[in-house]
N, C-alpha and C positions, 0 to 999 in steps of 0.2 A: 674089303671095305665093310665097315661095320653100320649097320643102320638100323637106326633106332627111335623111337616116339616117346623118348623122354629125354629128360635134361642134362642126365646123367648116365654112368656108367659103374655101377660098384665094383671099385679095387682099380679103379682107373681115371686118375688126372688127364684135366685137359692143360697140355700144353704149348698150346699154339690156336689160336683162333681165327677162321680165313675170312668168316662172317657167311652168309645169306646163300645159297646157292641153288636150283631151279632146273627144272624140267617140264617141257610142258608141249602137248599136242592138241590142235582142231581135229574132230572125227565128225564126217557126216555120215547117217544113216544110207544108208544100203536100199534100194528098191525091193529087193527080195524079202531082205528081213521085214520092211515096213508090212508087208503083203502076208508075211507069218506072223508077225505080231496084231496083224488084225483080225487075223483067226483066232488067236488066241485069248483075245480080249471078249468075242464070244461065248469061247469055253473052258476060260480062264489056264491058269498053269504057267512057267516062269515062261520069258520072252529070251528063250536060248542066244536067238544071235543077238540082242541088246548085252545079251549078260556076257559073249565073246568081244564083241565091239568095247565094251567097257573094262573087260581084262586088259586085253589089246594094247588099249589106251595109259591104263596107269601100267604096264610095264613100260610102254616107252618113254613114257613122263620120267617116271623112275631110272630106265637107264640115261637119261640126256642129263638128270639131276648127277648121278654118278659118274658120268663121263666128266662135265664140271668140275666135281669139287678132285677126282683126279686128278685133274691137270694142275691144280692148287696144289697138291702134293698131301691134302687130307687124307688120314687112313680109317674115318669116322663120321658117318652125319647125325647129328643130336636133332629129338623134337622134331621129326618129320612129319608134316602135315600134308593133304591132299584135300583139292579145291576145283569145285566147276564152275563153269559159268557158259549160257547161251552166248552164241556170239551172231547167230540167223536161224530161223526156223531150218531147224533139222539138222544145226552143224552143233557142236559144244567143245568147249575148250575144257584140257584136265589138268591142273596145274599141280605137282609135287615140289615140297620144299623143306630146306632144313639150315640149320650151320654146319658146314665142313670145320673137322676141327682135326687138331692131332692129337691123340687119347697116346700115354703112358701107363704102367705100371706104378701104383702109389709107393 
Protein backbone atom coordinates (compact mmCIF):
# COMPACT_ATOMS: atom_id res chain seq x y z
CA UNK A 1 0.00 0.00 0.00
CA UNK A 2 1.35 3.14 -1.13
CA UNK A 3 0.88 6.31 1.20
CA UNK A 4 1.28 9.39 0.36
CA UNK A 5 0.69 13.44 1.34
CA UNK A 6 0.24 14.56 -1.94
CA UNK A 7 -2.22 14.37 -4.81
CA UNK A 8 -0.37 12.68 -6.92
CA UNK A 9 1.90 10.06 -7.90
CA UNK A 10 4.69 10.68 -10.83
CA UNK A 11 4.58 7.89 -13.63
CA UNK A 12 1.28 6.76 -12.04
CA UNK A 13 -2.43 7.28 -13.12
CA UNK A 14 -5.27 7.13 -10.85
CA UNK A 15 -7.52 4.54 -11.97
CA UNK A 16 -10.18 4.09 -9.84
CA UNK A 17 -11.29 6.37 -7.05
CA UNK A 18 -12.96 4.66 -3.70
CA UNK A 19 -13.09 8.37 -2.09
CA UNK A 20 -12.44 9.37 1.72
CA UNK A 21 -11.19 6.79 4.05
CA UNK A 22 -10.20 7.20 8.08
CA UNK A 23 -8.65 5.96 10.91
CA UNK A 24 -8.92 7.15 14.04
CA UNK A 25 -8.04 6.65 17.98
CA UNK A 26 -9.06 8.32 21.65
CA UNK A 27 -5.75 8.07 23.83
CA UNK A 28 -5.92 9.14 27.60
CA UNK A 29 -2.92 10.16 29.41
CA UNK A 30 -1.31 7.84 31.62
CA UNK A 31 -0.89 8.58 35.57
CA UNK A 32 2.68 7.81 35.46
CA UNK A 33 3.64 9.87 32.47
CA UNK A 34 1.47 12.79 33.89
CA UNK A 35 3.84 12.52 37.21
CA UNK A 36 7.14 12.48 34.53
CA UNK A 37 5.84 15.05 32.64
CA UNK A 38 5.52 17.24 35.58
CA UNK A 39 8.96 16.82 36.34
CA UNK A 40 9.93 17.65 33.48
CA UNK A 41 8.12 20.76 33.04
CA UNK A 42 10.45 21.93 35.97
CA UNK A 43 13.50 21.03 34.23
CA UNK A 44 12.38 21.10 30.99
CA UNK A 45 13.47 18.40 28.21
CA UNK A 46 11.11 16.32 25.72
CA UNK A 47 7.99 14.57 27.62
CA UNK A 48 9.13 10.94 26.57
CA UNK A 49 6.00 9.09 27.29
CA UNK A 50 3.74 12.01 25.65
CA UNK A 51 6.06 11.78 22.66
CA UNK A 52 5.27 7.42 23.01
CA UNK A 53 1.54 7.95 23.64
CA UNK A 54 1.44 10.10 20.50
CA UNK A 55 3.48 7.58 18.14
CA UNK A 56 1.23 4.98 19.48
CA UNK A 57 -1.67 6.87 18.37
CA UNK A 58 -0.94 7.92 14.71
CA UNK A 59 0.30 4.28 14.07
CA UNK A 60 -3.07 3.09 14.86
CA UNK A 61 -4.90 5.87 13.39
CA UNK A 62 -2.88 5.02 10.25
CA UNK A 63 -3.26 1.25 10.39
CA UNK A 64 -7.35 1.36 10.77
CA UNK A 65 -7.08 4.20 7.82
CA UNK A 66 -5.25 1.23 5.93
CA UNK A 67 -7.18 -1.63 6.90
CA UNK A 68 -10.20 0.56 5.29
CA UNK A 69 -9.20 1.49 2.24
CA UNK A 70 -7.89 -2.42 1.84
CA UNK A 71 -11.00 -3.76 2.07
CA UNK A 72 -11.90 -1.24 -0.88
CA UNK A 73 -9.47 -3.10 -2.71
CA UNK A 74 -7.20 0.40 -2.99
CA UNK A 75 -3.54 -0.15 -3.52
CA UNK A 76 -2.80 3.73 -2.68
CA UNK A 77 -3.90 6.46 -0.29
CA UNK A 78 -3.39 10.11 -1.87
CA UNK A 79 -3.14 13.53 0.48
CA UNK A 80 -2.93 12.10 3.73
CA UNK A 81 -3.68 14.29 6.49
CA UNK A 82 -3.61 13.84 10.31
CA UNK A 83 -5.91 15.71 12.87
CA UNK A 84 -6.60 16.26 16.70
CA UNK A 85 -8.84 17.20 18.70
CA UNK A 86 -9.82 17.23 22.70
CA UNK A 87 -12.53 15.16 23.34
CA UNK A 88 -12.26 15.57 27.82
CA UNK A 89 -9.53 16.66 29.75
CA UNK A 90 -6.82 14.39 29.45
CA UNK A 91 -8.35 12.15 26.53
CA UNK A 92 -7.58 13.40 22.58
CA UNK A 93 -8.84 11.90 19.54
CA UNK A 94 -6.00 11.40 16.49
CA UNK A 95 -7.70 11.31 13.31
CA UNK A 96 -5.80 10.08 9.87
CA UNK A 97 -7.16 10.46 6.39
CA UNK A 98 -6.90 10.32 2.67
CA UNK A 99 -8.58 8.86 -0.66
CA UNK A 100 -8.06 5.31 -1.39
CA UNK A 101 -7.57 5.10 -4.90
CA UNK A 102 -6.09 2.43 -7.46
CA UNK A 103 -2.73 4.06 -8.99
CA UNK A 104 -1.54 2.45 -12.58
CA UNK A 105 1.47 2.62 -14.48
CA UNK A 106 0.88 5.74 -17.10
Amino acid sequence: MLIVNTEFVPGKKIARVFGLVQGSTVRAKHIGRDIAAGFKNLVGGELKGYTELLNESRNEALRRMIDQANKLGANAILNVRFGTSTITSGASELLCYGTAVVLEDE
